[in-house]
C-alpha positions as CSV (number, residue, x, y, z in Angstrom):
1,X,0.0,0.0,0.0
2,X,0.9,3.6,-0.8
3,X,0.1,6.5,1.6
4,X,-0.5,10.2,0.6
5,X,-1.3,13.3,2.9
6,X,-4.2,15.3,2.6
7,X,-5.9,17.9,5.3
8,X,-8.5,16.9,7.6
9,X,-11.1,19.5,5.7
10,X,-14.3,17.9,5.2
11,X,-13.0,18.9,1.3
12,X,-9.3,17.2,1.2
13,X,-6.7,19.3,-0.2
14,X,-3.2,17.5,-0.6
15,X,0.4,18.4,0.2
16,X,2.7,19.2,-2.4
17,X,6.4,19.0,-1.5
18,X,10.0,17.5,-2.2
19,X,10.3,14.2,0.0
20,X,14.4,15.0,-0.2
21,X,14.1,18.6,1.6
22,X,10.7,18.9,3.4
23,X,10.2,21.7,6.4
24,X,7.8,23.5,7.6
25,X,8.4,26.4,4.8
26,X,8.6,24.0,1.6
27,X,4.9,22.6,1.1
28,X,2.1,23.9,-1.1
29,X,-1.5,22.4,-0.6
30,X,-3.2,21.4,-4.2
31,X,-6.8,21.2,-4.8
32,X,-6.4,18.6,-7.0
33,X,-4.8,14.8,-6.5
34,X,-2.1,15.2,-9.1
35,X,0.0,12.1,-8.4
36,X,2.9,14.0,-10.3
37,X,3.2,16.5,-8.1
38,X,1.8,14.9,-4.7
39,X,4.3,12.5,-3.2
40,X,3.6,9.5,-2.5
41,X,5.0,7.2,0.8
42,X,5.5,3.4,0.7
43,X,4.2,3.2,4.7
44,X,2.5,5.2,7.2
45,X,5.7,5.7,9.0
46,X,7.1,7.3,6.3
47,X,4.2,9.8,5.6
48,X,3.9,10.4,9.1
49,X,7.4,11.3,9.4
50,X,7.3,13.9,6.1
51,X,4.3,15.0,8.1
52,X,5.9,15.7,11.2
53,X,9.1,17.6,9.3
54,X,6.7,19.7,8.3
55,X,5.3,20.0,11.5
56,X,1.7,19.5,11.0
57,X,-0.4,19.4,14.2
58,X,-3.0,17.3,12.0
59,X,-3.1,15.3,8.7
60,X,-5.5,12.6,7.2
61,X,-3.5,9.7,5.4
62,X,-5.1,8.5,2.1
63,X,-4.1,5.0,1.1
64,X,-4.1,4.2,-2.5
């Protein structure tokens, strides 16, 4: 299974960023699930981790 984050808006919106430098000040959120743009983690570990780098208080993980 593959994991991506989203917000926890009744409406998801996804979170756009480089997996190699992620912070707090390098994400963008997308209205659309562009799976070119939106990356994409092999576990929940690792999205929770991108998640916390970026220091999200909350997150909704979408398994595809």
């Amino acid at each position: 299974m593959r994991y991506v984050l989203a917000t926890t808006e009744r409406v998801f919106r996804w979170y756009v960023f480089d997996p190699k430098t992620v912070s707090s000040t390098t994400y963008s959120l997308s209205e659309v699930l562009d799976l070119n743009i939106v990356p994409i983690a092999g576990d929940k570990a690792t999205a929770k981790l991108w998640a916390q780098e970026m220091g999200l208080k909350t997150w909704r993980y979408v398994r595809l």
